[in-house]
C-alpha positions in Angstrom: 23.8 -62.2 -67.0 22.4 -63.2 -63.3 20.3 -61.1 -60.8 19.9 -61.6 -57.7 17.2 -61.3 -54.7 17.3 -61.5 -51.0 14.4 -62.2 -48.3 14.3 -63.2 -45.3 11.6 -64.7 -43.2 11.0 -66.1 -39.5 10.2 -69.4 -38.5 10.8 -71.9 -35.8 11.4 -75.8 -36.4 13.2 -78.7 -34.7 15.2 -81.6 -36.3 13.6 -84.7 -35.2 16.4 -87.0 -36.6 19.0 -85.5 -33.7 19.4 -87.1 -30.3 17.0 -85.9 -27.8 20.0 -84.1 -26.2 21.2 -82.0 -29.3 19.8 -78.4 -29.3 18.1 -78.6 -32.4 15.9 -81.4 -31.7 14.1 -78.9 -29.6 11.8 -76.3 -31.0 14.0 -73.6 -31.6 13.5 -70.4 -34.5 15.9 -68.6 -36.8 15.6 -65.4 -39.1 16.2 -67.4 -42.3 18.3 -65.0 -44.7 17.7 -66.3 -48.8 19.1 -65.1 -51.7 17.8 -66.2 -55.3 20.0 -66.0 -58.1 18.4 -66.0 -61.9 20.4 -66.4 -64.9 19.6 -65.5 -68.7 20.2 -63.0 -71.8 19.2 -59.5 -71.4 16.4 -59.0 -73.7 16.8 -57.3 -76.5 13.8 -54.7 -75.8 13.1 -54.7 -72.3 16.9 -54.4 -71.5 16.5 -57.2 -68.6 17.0 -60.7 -67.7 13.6 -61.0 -65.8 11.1 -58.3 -64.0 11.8 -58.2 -60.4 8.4 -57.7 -59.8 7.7 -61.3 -61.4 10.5 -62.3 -59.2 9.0 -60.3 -56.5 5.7 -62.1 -56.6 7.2 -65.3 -56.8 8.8 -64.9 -53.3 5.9 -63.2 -51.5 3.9 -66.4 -52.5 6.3 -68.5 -51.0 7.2 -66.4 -47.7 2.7 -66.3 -46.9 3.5 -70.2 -46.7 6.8 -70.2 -44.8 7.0 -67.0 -42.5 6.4 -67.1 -38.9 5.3 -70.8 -39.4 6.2 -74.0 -37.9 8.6 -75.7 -40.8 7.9 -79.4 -39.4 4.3 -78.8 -40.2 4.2 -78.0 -44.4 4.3 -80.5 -46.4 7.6 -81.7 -47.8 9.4 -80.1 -44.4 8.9 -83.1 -41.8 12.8 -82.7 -40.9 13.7 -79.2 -42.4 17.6 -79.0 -41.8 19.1 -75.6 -43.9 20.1 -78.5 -46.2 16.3 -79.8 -47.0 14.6 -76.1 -46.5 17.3 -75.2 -49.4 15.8 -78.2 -51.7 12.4 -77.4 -50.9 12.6 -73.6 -51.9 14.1 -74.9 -55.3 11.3 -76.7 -55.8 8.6 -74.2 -55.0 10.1 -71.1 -56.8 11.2 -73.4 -60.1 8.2 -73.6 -61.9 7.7 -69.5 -61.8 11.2 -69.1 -62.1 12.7 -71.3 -64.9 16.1 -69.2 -65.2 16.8 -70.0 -61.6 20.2 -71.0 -60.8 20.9 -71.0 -57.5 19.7 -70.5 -54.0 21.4 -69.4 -50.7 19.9 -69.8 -47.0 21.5 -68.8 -44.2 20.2 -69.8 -40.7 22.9 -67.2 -39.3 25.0 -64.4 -40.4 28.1 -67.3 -40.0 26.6 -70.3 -41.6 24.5 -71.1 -44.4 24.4 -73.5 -47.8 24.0 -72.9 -51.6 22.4 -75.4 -53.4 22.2 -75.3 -57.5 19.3 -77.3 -57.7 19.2 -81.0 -59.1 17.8 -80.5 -62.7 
């Protein structure tokens, strides 16, 4: 079984590896959409795969570090591309979230990735 979760949070960034005259080398921000999918067995008693208030937590720890911030400034974001940012969420919601399975950022309603993690 998977469940799933969206968020979204705001931030602003710039991609430093770009040439000085691509748009995204300057400070620019985006509404990041996210959606977290978790896989696993229904449990037998609770009749779930996970809480979503566990779930719930998980992403309000990681939004206080990410939302209206500067991405280039946390640690681990020194060129956060959709790409990296995906990577990086992974990472942080992981640990608290061991039937994680994939994760989906969008940095518009058009264009986004998925990433499936590297473990």
């Amino acid at each position: 079984m998977q469940l799933f979760l969206n968020f979204d949070f705001a931030a602003a960034r710039n991609l430093p590896n770009l040439p000085a005259e691509h748009t995204c080398a300057r400070i620019h921000g985006h509404t990041f959409c996210v959606e977290i999918v978790l896989g696993g067995d229904v449990g037998e008693r609770s009749g779930w795969v996970m809480d979503f208030a566990n779930v719930e937590d998980a992403i309000e720890r990681l939004k206080h570090k990410v939302d209206h911030q500067y991405l280039n400034n946390i640690e681990g974001l020194d060129n956060p591309t959709t790409e990296l940012l995906a990577m990086w969420i992974w990472r942080a919601l992981k640990p608290e979230l061991p039937g994680l399975e994939q994760i989906k950022v969008q940095e518009h309603p058009s264009r986004g990735v998925i990433y499936s993690g590297d473990d």
